[in-house]
N, CA, C and O atoms as a GROMACS GRO file, in nm:
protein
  524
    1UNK      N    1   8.552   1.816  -2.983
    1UNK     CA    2   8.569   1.833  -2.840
    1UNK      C    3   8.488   1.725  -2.768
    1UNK      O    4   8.387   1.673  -2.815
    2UNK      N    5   8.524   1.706  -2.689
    2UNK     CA    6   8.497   1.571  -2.600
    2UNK      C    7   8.482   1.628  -2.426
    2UNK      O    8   8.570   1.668  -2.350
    3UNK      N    9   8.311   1.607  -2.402
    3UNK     CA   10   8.313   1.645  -2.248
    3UNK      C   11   8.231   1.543  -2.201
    3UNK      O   12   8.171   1.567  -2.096
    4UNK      N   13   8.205   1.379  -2.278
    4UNK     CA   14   8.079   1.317  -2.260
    4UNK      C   15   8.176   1.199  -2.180
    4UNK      O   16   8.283   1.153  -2.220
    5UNK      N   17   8.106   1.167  -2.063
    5UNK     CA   18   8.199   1.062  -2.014
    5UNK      C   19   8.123   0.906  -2.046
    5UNK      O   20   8.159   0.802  -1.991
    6UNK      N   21   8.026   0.914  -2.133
    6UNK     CA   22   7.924   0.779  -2.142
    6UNK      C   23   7.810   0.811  -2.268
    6UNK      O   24   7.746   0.909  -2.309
    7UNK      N   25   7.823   0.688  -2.299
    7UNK     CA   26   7.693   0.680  -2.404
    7UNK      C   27   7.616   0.586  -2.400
    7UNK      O   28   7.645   0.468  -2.382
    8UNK      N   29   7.480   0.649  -2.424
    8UNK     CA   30   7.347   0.523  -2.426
    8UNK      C   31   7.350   0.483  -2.566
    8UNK      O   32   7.300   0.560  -2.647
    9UNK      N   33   7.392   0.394  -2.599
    9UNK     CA   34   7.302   0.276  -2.694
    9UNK      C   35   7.210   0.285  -2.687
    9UNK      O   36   7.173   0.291  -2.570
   10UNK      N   37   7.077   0.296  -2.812
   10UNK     CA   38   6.958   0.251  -2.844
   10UNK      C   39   6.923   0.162  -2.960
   10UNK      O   40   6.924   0.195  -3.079
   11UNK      N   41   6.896   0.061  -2.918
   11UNK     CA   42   6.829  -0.018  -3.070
   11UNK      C   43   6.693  -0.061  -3.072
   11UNK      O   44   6.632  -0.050  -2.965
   12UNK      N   45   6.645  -0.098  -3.150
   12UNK     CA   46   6.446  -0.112  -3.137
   12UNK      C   47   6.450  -0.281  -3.114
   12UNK      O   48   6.507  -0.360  -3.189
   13UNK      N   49   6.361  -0.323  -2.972
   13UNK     CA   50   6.319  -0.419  -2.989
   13UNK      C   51   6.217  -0.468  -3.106
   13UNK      O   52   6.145  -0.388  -3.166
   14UNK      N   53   6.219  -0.685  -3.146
   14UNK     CA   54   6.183  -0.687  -3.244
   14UNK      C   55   6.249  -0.701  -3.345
   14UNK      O   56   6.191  -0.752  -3.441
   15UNK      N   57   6.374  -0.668  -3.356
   15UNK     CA   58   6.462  -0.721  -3.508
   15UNK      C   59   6.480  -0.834  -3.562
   15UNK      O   60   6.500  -0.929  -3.487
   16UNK      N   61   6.477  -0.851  -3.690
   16UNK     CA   62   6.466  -0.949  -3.722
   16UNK      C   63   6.592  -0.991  -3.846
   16UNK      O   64   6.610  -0.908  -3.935
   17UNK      N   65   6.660  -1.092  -3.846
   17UNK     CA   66   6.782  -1.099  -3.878
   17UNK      C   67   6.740  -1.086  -4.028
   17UNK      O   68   6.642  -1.137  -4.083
   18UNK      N   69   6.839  -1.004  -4.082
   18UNK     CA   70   6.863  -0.953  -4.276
   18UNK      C   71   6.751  -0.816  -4.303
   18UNK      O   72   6.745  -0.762  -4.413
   19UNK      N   73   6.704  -0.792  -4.238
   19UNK     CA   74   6.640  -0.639  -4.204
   19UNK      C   75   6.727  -0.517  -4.171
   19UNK      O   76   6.828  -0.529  -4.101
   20UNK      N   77   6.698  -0.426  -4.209
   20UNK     CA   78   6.758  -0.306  -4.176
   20UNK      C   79   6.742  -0.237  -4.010
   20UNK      O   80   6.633  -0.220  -3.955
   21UNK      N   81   6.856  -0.208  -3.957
   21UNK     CA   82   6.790  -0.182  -3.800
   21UNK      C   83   6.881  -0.029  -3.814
   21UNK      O   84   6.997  -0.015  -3.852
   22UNK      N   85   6.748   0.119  -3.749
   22UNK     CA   86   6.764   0.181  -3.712
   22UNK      C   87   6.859   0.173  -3.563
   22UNK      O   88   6.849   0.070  -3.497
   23UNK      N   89   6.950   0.286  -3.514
   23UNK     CA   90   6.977   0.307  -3.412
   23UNK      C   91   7.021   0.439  -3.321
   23UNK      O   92   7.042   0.535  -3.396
   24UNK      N   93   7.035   0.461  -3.226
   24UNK     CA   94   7.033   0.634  -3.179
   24UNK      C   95   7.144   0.594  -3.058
   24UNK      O   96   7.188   0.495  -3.000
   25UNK      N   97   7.159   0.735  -3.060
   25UNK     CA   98   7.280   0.677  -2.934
   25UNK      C   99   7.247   0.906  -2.894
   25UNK      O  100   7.208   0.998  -2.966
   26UNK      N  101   7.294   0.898  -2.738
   26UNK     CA  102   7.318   1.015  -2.668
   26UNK      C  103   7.410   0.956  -2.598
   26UNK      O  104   7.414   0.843  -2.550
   27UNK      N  105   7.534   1.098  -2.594
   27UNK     CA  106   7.618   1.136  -2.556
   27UNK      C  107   7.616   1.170  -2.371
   27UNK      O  108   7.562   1.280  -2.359
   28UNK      N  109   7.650   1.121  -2.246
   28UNK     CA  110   7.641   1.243  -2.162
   28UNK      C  111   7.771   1.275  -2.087
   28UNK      O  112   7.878   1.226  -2.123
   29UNK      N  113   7.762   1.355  -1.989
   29UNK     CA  114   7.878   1.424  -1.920
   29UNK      C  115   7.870   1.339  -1.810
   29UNK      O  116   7.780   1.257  -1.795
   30UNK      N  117   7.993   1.362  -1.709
   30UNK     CA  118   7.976   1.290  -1.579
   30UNK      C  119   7.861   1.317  -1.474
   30UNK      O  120   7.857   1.262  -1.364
   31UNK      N  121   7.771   1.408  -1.521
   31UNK     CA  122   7.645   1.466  -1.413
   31UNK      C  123   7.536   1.415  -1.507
   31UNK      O  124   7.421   1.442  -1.472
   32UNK      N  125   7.547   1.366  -1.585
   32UNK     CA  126   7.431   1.302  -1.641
   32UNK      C  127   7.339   1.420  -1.756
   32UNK      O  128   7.227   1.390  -1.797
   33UNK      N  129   7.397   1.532  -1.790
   33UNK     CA  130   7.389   1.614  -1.887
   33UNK      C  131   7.432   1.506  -2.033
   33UNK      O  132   7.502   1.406  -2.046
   34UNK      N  133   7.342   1.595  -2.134
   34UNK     CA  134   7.405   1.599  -2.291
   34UNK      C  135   7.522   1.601  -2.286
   34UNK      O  136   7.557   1.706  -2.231
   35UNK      N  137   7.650   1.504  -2.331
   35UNK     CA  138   7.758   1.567  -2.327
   35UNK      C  139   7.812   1.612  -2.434
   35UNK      O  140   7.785   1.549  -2.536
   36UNK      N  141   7.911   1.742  -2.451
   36UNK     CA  142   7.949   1.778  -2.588
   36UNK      C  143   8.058   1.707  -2.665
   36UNK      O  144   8.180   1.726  -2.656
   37UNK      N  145   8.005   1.634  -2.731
   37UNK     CA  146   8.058   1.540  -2.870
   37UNK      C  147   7.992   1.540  -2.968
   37UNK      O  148   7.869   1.534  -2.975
   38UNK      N  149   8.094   1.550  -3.079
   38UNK     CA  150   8.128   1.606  -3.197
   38UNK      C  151   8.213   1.529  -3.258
   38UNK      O  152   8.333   1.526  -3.229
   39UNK      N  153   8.149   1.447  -3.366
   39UNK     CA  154   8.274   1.412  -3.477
   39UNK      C  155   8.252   1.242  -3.533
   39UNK      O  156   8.134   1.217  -3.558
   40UNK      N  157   8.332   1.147  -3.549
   40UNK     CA  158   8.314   1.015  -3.607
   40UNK      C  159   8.267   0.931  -3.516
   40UNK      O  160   8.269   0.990  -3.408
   41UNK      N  161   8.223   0.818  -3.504
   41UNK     CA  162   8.221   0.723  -3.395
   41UNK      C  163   8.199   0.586  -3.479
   41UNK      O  164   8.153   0.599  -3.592
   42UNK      N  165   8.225   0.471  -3.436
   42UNK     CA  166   8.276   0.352  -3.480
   42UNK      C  167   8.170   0.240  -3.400
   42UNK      O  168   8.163   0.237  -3.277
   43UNK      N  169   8.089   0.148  -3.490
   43UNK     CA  170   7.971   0.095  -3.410
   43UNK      C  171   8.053  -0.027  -3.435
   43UNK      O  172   8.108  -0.002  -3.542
   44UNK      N  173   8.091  -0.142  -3.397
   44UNK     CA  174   8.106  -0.303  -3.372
   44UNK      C  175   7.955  -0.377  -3.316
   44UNK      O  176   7.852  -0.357  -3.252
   45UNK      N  177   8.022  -0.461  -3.382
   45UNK     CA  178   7.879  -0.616  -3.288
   45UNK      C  179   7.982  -0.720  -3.307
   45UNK      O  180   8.081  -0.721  -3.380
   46UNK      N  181   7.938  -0.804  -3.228
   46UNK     CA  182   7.968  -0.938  -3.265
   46UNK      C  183   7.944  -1.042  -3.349
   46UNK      O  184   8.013  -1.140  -3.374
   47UNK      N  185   7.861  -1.017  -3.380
   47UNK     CA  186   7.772  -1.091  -3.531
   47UNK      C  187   7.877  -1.050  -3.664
   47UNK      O  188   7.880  -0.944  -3.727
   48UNK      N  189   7.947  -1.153  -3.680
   48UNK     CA  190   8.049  -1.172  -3.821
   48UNK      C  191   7.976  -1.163  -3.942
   48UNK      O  192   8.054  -1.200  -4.030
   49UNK      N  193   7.881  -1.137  -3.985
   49UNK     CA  194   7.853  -1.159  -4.097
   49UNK      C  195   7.792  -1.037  -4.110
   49UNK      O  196   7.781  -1.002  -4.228
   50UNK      N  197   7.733  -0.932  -4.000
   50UNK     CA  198   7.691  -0.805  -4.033
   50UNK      C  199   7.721  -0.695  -4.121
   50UNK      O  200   7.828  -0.667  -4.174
   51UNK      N  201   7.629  -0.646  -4.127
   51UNK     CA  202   7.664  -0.516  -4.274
   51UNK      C  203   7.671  -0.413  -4.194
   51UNK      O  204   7.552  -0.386  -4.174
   52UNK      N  205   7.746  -0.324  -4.124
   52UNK     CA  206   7.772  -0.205  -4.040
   52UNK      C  207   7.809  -0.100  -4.180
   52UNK      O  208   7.911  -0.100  -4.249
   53UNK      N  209   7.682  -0.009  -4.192
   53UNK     CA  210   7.699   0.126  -4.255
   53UNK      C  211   7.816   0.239  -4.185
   53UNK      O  212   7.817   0.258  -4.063
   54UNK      N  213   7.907   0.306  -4.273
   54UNK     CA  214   8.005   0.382  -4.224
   54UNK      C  215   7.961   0.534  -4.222
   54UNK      O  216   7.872   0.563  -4.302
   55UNK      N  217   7.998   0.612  -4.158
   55UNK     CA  218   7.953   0.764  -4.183
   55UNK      C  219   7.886   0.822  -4.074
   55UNK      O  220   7.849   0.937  -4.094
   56UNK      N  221   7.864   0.782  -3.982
   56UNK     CA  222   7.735   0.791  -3.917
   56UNK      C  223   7.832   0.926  -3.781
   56UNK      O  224   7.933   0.883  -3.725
   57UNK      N  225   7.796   1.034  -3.757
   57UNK     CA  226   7.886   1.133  -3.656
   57UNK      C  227   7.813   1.164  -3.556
   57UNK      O  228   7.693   1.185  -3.576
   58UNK      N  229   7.865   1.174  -3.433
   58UNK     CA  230   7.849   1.288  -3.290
   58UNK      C  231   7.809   1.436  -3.370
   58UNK      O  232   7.882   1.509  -3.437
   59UNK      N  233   7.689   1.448  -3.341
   59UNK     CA  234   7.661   1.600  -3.354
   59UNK      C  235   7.540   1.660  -3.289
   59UNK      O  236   7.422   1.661  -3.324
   60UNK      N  237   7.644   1.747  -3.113
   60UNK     CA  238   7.582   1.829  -3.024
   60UNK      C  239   7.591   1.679  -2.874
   60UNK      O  240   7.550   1.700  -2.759
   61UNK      N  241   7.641   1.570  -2.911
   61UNK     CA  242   7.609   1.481  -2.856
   61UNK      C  243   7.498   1.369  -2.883
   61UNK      O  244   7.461   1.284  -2.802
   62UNK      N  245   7.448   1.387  -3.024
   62UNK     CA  246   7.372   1.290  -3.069
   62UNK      C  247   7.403   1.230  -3.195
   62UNK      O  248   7.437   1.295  -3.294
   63UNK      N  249   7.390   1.094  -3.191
   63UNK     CA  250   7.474   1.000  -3.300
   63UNK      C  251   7.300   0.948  -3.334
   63UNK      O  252   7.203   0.937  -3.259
   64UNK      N  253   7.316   0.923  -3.500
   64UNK     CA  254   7.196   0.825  -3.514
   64UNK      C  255   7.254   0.718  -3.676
   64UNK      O  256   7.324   0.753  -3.771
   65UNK      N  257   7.206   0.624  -3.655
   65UNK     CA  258   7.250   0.508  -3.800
   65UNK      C  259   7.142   0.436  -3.837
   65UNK      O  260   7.064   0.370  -3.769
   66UNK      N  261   7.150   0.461  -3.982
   66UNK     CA  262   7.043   0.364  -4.033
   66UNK      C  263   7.065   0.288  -4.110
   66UNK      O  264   7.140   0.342  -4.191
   67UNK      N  265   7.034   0.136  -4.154
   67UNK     CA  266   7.083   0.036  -4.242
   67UNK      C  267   7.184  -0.079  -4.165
   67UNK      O  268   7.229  -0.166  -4.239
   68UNK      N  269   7.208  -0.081  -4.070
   68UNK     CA  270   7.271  -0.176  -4.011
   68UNK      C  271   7.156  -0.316  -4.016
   68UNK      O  272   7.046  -0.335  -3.965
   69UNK      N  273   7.257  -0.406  -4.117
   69UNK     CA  274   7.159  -0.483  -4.125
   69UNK      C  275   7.244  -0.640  -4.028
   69UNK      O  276   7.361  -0.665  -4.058
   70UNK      N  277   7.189  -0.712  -3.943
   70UNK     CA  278   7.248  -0.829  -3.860
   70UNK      C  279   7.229  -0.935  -3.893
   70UNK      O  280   7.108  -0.953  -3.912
   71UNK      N  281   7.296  -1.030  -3.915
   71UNK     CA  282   7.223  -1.187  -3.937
   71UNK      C  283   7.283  -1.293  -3.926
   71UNK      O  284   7.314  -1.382  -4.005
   72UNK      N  285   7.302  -1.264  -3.761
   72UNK     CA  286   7.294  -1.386  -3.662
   72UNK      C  287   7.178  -1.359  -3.557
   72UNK      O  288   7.147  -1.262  -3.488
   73UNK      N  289   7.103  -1.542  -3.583
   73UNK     CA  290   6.969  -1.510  -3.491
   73UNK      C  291   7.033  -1.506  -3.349
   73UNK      O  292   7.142  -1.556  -3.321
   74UNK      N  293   6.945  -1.434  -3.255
   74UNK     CA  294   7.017  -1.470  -3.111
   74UNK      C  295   7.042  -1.330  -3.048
   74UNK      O  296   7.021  -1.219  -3.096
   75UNK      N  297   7.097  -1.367  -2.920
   75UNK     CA  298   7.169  -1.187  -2.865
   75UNK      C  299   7.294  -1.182  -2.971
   75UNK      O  300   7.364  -1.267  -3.027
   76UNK      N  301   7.285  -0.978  -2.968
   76UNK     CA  302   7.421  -0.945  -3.032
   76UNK      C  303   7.446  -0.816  -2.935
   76UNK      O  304   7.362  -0.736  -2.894
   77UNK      N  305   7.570  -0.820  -2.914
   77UNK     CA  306   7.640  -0.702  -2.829
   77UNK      C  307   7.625  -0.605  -2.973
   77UNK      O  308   7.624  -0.647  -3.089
   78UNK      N  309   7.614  -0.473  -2.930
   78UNK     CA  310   7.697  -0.369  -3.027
   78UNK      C  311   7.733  -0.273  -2.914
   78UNK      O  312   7.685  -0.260  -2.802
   79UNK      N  313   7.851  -0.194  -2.990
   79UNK     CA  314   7.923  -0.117  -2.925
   79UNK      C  315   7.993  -0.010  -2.995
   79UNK      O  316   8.078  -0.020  -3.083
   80UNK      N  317   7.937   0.106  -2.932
   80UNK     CA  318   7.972   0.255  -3.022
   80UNK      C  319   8.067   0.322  -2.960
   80UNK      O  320   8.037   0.349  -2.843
   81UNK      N  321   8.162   0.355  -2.992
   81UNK     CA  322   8.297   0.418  -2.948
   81UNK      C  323   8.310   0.540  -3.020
   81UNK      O  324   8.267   0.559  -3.134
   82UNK      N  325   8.373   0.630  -2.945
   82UNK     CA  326   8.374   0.769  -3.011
   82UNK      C  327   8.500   0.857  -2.956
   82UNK      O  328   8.547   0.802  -2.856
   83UNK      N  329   8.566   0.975  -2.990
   83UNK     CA  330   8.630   1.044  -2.894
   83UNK      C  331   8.725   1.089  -3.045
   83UNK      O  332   8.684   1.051  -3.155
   84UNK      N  333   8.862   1.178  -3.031
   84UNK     CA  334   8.943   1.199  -3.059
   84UNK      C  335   9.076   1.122  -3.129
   84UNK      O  336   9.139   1.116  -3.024
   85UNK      N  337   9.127   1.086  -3.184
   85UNK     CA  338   9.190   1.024  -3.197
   85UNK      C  339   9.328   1.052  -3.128
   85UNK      O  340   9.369   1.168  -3.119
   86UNK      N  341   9.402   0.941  -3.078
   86UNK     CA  342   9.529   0.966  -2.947
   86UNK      C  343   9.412   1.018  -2.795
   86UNK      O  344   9.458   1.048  -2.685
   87UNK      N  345   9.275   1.017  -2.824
   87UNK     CA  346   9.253   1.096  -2.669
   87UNK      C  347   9.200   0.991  -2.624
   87UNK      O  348   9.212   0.888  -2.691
   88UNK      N  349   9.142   0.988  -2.526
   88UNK     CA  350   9.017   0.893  -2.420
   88UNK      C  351   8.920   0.852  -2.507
   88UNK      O  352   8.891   0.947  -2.579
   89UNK      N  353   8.850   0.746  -2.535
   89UNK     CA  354   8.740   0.714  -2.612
   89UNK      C  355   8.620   0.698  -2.524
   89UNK      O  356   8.641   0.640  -2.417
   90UNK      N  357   8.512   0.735  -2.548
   90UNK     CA  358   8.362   0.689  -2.455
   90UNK      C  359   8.294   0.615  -2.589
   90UNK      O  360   8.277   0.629  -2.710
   91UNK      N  361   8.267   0.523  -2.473
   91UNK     CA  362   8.209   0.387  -2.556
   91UNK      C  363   8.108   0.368  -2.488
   91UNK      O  364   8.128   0.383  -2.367
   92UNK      N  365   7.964   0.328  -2.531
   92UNK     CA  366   7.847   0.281  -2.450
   92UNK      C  367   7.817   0.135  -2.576
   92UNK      O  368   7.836   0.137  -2.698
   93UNK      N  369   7.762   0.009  -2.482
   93UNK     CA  370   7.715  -0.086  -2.557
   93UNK      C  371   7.573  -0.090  -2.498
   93UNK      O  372   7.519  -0.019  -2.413
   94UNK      N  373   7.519  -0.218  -2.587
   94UNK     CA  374   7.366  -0.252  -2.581
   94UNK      C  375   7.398  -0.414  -2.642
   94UNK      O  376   7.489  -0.446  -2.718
   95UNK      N  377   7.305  -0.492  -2.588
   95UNK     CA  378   7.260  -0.620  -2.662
   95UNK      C  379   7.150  -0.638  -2.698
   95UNK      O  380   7.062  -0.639  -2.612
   96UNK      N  381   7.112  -0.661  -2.854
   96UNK     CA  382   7.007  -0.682  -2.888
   96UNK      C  383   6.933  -0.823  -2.914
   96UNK      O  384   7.017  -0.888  -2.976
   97UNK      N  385   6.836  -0.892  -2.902
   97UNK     CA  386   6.786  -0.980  -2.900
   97UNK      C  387   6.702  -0.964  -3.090
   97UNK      O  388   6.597  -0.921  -3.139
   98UNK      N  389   6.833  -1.028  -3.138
   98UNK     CA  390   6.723  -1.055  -3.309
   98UNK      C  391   6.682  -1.192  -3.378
   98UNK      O  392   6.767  -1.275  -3.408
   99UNK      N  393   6.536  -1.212  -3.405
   99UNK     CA  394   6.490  -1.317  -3.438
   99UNK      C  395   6.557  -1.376  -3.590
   99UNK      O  396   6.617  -1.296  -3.661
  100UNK      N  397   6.544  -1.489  -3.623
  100UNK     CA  398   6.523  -1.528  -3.735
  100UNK      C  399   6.442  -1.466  -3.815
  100UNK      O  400   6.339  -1.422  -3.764
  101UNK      N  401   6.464  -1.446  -3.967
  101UNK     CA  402   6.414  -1.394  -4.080
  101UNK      C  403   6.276  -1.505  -4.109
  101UNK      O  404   6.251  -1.613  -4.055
  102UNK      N  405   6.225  -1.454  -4.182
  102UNK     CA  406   6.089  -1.533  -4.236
  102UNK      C  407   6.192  -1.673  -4.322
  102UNK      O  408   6.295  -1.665  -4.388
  103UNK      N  409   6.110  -1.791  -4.284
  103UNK     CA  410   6.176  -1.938  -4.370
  103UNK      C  411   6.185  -1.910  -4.517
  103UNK      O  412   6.098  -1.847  -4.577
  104UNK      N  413   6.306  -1.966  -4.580
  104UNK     CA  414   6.340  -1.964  -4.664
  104UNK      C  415   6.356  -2.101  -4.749
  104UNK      O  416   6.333  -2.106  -4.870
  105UNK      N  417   6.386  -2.179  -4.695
  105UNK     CA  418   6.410  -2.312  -4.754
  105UNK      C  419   6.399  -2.411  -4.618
  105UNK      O  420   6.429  -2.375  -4.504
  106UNK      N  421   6.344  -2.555  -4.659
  106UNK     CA  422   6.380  -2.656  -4.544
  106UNK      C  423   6.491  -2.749  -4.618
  106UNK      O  424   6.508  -2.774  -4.738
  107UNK      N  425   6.576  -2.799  -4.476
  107UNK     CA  426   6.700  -2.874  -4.502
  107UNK      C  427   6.653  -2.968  -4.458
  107UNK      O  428   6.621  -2.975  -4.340
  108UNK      N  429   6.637  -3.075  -4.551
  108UNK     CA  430   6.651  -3.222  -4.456
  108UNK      C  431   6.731  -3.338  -4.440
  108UNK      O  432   6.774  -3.396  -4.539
  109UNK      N  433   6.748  -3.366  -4.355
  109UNK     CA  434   6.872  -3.499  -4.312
  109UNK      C  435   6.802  -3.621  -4.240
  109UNK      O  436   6.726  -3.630  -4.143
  110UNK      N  437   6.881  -3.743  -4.358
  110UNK     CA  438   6.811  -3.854  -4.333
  110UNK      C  439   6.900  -3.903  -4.257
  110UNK      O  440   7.012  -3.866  -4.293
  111UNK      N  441   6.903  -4.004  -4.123
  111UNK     CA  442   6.946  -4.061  -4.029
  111UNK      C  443   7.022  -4.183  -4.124
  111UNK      O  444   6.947  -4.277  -4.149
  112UNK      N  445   7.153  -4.193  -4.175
  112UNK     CA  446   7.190  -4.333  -4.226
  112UNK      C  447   7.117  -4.373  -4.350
  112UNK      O  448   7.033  -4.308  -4.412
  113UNK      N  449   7.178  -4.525  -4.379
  113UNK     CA  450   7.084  -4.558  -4.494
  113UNK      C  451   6.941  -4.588  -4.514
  113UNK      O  452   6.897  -4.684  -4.451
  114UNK      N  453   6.849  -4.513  -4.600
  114UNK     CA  454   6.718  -4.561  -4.582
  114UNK      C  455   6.693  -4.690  -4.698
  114UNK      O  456   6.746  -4.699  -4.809
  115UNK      N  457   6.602  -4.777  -4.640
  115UNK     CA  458   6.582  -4.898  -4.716
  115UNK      C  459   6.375  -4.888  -4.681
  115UNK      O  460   6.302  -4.839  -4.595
  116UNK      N  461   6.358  -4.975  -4.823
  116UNK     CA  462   6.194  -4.962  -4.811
  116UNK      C  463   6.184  -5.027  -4.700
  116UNK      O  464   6.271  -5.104  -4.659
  117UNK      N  465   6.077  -5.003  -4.640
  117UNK     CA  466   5.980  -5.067  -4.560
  117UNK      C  467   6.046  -5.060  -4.418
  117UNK      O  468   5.988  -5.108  -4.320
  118UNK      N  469   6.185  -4.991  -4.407
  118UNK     CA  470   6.309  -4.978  -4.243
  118UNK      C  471   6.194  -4.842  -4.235
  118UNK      O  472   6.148  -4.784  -4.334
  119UNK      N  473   6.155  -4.800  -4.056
  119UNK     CA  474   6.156  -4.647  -4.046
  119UNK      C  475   6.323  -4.611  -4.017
  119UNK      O  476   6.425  -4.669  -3.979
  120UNK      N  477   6.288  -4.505  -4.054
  120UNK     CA  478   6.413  -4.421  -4.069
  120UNK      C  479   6.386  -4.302  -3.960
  120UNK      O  480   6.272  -4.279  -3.920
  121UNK      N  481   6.483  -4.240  -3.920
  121UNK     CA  482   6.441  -4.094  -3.853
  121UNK      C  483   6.495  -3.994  -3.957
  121UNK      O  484   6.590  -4.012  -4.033
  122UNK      N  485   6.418  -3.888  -3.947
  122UNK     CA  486   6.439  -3.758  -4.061
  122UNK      C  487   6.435  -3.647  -3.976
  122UNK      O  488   6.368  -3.651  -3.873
  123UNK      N  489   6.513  -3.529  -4.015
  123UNK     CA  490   6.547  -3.427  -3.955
  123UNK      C  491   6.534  -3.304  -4.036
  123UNK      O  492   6.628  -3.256  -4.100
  124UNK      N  493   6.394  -3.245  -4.030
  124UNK     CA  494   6.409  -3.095  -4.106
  124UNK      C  495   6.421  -2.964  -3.992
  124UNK      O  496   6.386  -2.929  -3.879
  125UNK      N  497   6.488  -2.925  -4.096
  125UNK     CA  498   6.532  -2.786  -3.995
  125UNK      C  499   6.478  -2.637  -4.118
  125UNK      O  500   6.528  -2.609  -4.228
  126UNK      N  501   6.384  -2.579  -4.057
  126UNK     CA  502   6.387  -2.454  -4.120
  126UNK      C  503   6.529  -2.338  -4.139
  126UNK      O  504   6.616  -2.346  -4.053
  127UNK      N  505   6.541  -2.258  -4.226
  127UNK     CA  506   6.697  -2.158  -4.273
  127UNK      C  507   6.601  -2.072  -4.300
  127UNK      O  508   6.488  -2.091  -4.345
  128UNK      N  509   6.682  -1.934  -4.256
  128UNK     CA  510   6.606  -1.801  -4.330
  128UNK      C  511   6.707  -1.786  -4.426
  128UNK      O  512   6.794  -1.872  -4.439
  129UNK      N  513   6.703  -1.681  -4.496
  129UNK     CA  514   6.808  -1.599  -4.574
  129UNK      C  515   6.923  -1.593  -4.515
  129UNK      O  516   7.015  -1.633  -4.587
  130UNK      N  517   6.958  -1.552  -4.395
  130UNK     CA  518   7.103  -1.593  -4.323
  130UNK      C  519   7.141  -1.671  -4.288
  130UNK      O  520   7.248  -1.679  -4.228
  131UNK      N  521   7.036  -1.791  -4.321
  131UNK     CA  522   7.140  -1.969  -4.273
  131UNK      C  523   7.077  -2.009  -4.109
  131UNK      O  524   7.117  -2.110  -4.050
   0.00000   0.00000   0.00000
């Protein structure tokens, strides 16, 4: 049953990309009550490479997921959708701000051909575990 016209997104500031991120979500009604939902709901982000855990349900109006792991550094939208299937869906999003993972390797790129005694310019770039 479905009486929630909106949902809050919660995610923890602080994430850090290839980590596991807790998340919570409440349900409410159009007066700003708990609203009553019950049943599956469906989390998206925009981050392509994410690991989105399945299973996660509305129950009393409270959704919670754990193991969503992200890894693109940067903002990521997510967005939890819920409702009936054939009925109205209530969807609430959030954007989270997740850092880079601890360095993993340096990449370096040499500017053209290097010859002894030419300076050259060199280009290292730190990579975590997600590139």
């Amino acid at each position: 049953m479905v009486s929630a016209a909106a949902i809050v997104l919660t995610a923890p500031e602080g994430t850090i990309a290839g980590e596991p991120v807790a998340l919570t979500a409440e349900a409410f009604d159009a007066y700003g009550n708990r609203g009553d939902l019950d049943g599956p709901a469906t989390l998206t982000t925009d981050d392509a490479q994410a690991e989105v855990p399945d299973g996660a349900v509305f129950v009393d109006g409270l959704w919670s997921m754990s193991g969503l792991v992200l890894h693109a550094a940067g903002t990521t939208t997510l967005t939890l959708s819920a409702g009936e299937a054939g009925a109205a869906q209530v969807t609430g999003a959030t954007t989270l701000a997740v850092e880079p993972g601890p360095v993993v390797a340096l990449e370096v790129e040499l500017a053209g051909d290097v010859k002894a005694g030419v300076a050259t310019s060199v280009v290292v770039t730190a990579v975590d575990a997600s590139g």
